[in-house]
C-alpha positions in Angstrom: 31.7 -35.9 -58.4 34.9 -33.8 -58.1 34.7 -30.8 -56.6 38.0 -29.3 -56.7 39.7 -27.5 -53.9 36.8 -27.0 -52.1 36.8 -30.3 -50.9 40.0 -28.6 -48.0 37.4 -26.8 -46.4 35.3 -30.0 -46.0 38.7 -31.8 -44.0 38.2 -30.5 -40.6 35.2 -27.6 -41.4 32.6 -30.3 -41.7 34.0 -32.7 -39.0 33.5 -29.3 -36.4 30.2 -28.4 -37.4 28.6 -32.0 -37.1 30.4 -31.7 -33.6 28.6 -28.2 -33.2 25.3 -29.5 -34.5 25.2 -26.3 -37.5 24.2 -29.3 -40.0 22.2 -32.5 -39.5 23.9 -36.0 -40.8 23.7 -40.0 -39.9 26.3 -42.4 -40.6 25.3 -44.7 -43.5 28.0 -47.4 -43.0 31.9 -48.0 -43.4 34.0 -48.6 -46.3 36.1 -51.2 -44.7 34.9 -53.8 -41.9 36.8 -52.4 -39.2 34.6 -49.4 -37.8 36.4 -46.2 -36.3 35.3 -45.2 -33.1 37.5 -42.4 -31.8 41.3 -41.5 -32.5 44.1 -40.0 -30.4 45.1 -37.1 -32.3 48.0 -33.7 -31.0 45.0 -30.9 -30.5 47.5 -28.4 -31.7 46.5 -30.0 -35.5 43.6 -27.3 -34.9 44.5 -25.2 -31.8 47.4 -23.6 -30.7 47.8 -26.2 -27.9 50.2 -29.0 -28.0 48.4 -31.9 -26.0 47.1 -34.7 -27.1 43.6 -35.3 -26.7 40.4 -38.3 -27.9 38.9 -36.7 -30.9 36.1 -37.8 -33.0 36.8 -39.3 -36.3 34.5 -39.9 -39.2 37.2 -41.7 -41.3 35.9 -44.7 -42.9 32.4 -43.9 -42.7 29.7 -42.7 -45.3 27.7 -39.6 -44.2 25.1 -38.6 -45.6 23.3 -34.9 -44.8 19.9 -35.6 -45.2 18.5 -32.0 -45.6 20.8 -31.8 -48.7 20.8 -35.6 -50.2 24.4 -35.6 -49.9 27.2 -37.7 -48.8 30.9 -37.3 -48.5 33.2 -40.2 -47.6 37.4 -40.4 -46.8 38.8 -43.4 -46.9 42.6 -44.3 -46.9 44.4 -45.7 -50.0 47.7 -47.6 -49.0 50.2 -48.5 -51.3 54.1 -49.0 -51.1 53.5 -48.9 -47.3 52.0 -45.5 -47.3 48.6 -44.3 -46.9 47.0 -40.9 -47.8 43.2 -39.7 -47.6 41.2 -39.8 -50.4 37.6 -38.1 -50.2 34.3 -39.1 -52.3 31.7 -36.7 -53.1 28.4 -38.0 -53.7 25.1 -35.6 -54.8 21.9 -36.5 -56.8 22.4 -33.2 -58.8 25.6 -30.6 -59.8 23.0 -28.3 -58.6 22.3 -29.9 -55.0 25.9 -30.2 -54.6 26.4 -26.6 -55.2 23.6 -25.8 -53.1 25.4 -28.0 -50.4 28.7 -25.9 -50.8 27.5 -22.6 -50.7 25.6 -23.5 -47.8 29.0 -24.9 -46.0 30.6 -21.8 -46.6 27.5 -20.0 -44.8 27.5 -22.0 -41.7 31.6 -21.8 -42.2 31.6 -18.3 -41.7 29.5 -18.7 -38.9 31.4 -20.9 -37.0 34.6 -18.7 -38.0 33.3 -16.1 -36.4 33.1 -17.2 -32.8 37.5 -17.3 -32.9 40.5 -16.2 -34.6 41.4 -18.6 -37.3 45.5 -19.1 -38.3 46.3 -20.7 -41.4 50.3 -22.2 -41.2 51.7 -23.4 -43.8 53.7 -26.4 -43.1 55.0 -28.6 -44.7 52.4 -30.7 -45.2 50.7 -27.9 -46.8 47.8 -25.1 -45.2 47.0 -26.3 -42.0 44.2 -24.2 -39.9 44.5 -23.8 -36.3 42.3 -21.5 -34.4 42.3 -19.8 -30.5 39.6 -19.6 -28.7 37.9 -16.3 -27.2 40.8 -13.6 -26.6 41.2 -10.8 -24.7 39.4 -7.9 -26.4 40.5 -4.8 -27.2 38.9 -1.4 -27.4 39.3 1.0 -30.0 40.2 4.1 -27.4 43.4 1.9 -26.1 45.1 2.1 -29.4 48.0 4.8 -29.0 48.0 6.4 -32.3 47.3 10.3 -33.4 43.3 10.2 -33.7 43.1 11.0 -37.6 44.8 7.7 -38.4 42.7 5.7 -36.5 40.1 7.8 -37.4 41.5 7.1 -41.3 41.9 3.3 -40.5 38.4 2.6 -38.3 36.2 4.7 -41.0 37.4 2.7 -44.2 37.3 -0.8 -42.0 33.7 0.2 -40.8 32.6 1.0 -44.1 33.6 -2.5 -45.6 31.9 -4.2 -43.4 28.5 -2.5 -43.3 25.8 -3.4 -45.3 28.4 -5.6 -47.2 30.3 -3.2 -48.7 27.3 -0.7 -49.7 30.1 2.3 -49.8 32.1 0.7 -52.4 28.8 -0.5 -54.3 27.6 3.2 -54.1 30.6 4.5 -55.1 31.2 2.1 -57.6 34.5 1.3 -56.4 36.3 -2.1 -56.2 35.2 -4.2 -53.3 38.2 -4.9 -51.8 41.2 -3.3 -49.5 44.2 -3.1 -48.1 46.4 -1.5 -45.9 50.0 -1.9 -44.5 50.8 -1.0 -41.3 54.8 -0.8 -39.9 57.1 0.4 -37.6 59.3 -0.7 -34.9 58.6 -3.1 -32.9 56.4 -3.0 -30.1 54.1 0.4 -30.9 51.2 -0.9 -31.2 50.5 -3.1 -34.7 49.4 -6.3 -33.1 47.2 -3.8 -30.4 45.8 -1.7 -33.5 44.8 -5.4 -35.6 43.5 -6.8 -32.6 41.5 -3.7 -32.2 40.1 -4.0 -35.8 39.4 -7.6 -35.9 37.9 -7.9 -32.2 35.0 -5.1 -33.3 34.4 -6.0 -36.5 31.6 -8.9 -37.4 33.1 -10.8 -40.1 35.3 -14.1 -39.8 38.9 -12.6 -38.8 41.4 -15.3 -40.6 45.3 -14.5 -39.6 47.9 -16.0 -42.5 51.2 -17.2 -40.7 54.2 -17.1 -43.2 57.0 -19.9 -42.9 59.7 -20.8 -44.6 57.5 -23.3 -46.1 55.2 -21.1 -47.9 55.1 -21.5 -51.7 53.0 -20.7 -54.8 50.7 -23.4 -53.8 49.8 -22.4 -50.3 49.6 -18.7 -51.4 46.5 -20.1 -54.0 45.3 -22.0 -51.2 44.9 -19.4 -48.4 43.4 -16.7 -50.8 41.0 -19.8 -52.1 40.1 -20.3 -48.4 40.2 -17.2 -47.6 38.0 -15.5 -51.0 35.1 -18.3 -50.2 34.8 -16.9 -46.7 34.4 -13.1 -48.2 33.3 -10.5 -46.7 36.1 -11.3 -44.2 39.8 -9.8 -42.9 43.0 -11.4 -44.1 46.1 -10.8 -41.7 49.8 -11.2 -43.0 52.0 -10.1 -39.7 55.5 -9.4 -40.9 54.8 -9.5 -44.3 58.5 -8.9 -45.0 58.9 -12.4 -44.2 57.9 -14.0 -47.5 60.3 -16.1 -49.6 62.0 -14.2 -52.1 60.8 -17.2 -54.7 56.8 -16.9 -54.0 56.9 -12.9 -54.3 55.7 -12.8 -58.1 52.8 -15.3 -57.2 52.0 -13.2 -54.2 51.9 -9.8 -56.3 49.9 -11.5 -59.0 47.3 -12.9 -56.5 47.2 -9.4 -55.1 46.3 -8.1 -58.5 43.6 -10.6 -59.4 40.2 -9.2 -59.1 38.4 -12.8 -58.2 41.2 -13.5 -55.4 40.6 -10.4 -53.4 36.4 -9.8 -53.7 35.3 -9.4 -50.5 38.4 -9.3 -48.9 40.0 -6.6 -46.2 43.9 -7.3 -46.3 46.0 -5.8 -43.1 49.7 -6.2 -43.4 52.0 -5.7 -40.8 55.8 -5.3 -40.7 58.7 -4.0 -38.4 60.9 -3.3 -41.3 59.7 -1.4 -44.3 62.8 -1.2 -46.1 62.4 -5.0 -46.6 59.3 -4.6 -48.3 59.1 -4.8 -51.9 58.3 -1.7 -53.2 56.1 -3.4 -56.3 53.8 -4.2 -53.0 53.2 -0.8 -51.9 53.7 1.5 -54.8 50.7 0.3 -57.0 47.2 0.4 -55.7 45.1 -2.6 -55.6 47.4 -4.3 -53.9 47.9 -2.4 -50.0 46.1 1.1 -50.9 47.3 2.5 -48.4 50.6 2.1 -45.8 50.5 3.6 -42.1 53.1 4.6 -40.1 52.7 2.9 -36.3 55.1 5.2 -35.0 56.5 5.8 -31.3 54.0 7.3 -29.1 54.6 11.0 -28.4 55.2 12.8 -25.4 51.3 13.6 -24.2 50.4 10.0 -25.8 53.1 8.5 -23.0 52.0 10.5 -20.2 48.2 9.5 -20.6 48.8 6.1 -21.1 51.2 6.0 -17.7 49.1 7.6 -16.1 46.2 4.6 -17.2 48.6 2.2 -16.1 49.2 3.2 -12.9 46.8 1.9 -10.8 48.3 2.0 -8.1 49.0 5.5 -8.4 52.3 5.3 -7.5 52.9 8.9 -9.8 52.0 11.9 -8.9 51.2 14.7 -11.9 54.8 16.2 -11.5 56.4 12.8 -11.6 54.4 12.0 -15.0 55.4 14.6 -16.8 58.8 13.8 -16.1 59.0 10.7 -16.9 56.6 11.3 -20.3 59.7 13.9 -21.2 62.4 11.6 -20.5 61.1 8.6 -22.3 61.2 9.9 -25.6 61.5 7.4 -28.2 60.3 4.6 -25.9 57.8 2.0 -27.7 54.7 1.0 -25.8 56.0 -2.3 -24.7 59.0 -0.3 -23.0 56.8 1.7 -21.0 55.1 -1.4 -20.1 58.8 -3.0 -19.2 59.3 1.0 -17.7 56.2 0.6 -15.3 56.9 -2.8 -14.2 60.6 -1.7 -13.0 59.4 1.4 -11.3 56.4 -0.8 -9.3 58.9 -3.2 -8.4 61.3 -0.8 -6.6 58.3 0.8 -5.2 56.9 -2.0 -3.8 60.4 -3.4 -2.5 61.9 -0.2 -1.6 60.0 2.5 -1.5 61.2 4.3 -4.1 60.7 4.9 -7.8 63.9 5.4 -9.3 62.7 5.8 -12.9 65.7 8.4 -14.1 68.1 5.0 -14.1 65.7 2.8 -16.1 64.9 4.7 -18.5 68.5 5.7 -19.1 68.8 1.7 -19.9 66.2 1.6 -22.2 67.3 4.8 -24.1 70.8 2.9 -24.4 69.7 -0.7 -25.5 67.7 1.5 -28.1 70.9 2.9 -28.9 73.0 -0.7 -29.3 69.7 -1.8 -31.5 70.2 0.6 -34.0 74.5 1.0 -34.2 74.1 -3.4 -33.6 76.9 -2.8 -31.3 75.6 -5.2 -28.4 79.3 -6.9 -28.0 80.1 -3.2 -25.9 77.9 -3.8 -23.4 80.0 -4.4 -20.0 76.4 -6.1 -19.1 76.3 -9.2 -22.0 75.3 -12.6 -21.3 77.6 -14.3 -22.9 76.5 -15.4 -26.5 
């Protein structure tokens, strides 16, 4: 039976749940005499490590899922000294194989939502890789003005609950997006991280390459759409090939490829951004300025990272003055300098560093780095 492209999902999705035990199977027999045991395979092919590791391998075997009288097989095809995968879909009915399906994509989810789920395209096509539990992060640490978030958390929440009853109420479309940019290090991947860590649906992040064409744009949102209700995250959208951004827009504009689905984009630089992307709704409804934390914002969130207390009230205030324009990874840089002169000297001496953050600030923008009596060299 040929199932089309659902059969990507059954690669590595299947192989993890057996290992899981989400579905019951036995192994019928193999296709060719010599029987696969195990295999020695880079972990990274699903993981974001780079080790290698003994994995199990179902290659060359027949397996049958009893509860669902189905079997898939993938055996290898060689020819002209090359070999590629070839899988074999075997059901007593087109309804028990749809059953089957649907039923995958269930248990998928599932199994989706215990991690954060990448999808790279390479050049071997979509691969999916996946991290284990991170960090989480609560809502109250983002550092934005409390209507956005407000804005932002409200229209995610809403999605989500009772799968999408708002939008069915409302009779609006059942689907979303919103772009989020600004310079670098405020608070985007914080904000996403945020969302996705609080929100119970499978979380699926969409890392753009230079590799990334029409067919790996279909793939993802196919993936992606059979996963739905779920979150789709493009970080640094800007980064698209010029030559896949019609196919992008048009699968941004399809009604089937985008059911279900929350969309968060994310980019340091706007300008780059095709304005086809933002200017027509359906496709990011609405875009979000992350911008630079203001005074009061800087002064609380100093004042949360010092645990040490190494500030006192007057001190905070003067440094939340003097570190206007500061993103929230330099005060993080900012704190770390001013601990480590406390703790080796004594003394804070925060007036100088943040004078040399407000200058390389400066040589970002004019892109006059070659001036700098302090350059490394290249």
């Amino acid at each position: 039976m040929d199932i089309g492209d659902h059969i990507i999902q059954l690669d590595n999705s299947l192989i993890e749940m057996m290992e899981n035990e989400l579905i019951q199977y036995k192994i019928l027999g193999n296709i060719y005499e010599a029987k696969p045991l195990s295999k020695i395979a880079n972990k990274s092919s699903l993981s974001m490590e780079s080790k290698l590791e003994i994995v199990s391998t179902f290659e060359n075997t027949v397996i049958l899922f009893p509860e669902y009288q189905v079997a898939v097989t993938m055996a290898f095809n060689f020819s002209g000294g090359n070999a590629w995968p070839e899988y074999f879909f075997f059901s007593t009915s087109p309804e028990g194989a749809l059953y089957f399906l649907e039923e995958i994509n269930e248990k998928l989810r599932e199994l989706l939502m215990q991690s954060v789920t990448y999808l790279v395209d390479t050049e071997h096509g979509v691969q999916r890789r996946k991290y284990g539990e991170q960090a989480a992060v609560q809502r109250e640490e983002v550092l934005l003005e409390n209507h956005i978030k407000q804005d932002i958390f409200r229209s995610i929440d809403e999605f989500f609950n009772e799968d999408g009853h708002f939008f069915k109420e409302y009779g609006l479309p059942y689907k979303r997006g919103i772009l989020l940019y600004g310079s670098p290090g405020n608070g985007k991947t914080t904000l996403v991280k945020s969302i996705t860590g609080s929100t119970k649906a499978p979380v699926v992040y969409w890392q753009i390459t230079e590799f990334t064409g029409s067919h790996s744009i279909q793939e993802v949102f196919g993936i992606v759409t059979r996963l739905a209700p779920a979150i789709l995250v493009i970080e640094d959208i800007d980064s698209m090939p010029e030559y896949t951004r019609s196919v992008f827009l048009n699968t941004l504009d399809g009604t089937q490829s985008r059911e279900g689905l929350f969309i968060i984009g994310t980019t340091n630089y706007p300008q780059k951004i095709d304005p086809a992307l933002i200017n027509r709704a359906g496709r990011f409804d609405r875009a979000y300025e992350i911008p630079s934390p203001p005074q009061k914002v800087r002064e609380n969130y100093l004042r949360k990272v010092d645990k040490k207390k190494i500030f006192t009230e007057e001190v905070l205030t003067d440094i939340a003055k003097r570190s206007k324009g500061l993103s929230v990874s330099q005060l993080n840089e900012l704190y770390m300098s001013i601990a480590l002169n406390w703790h080796y000297d004594g003394e804070l001496g925060y007036e100088k560093r943040i004078n040399e953050l407000i200058q390389q600030n400066k040589r970002t923008l004019k892109n006059d780095w070659e001036e700098d009596d302090h350059s490394i060299g290249f």
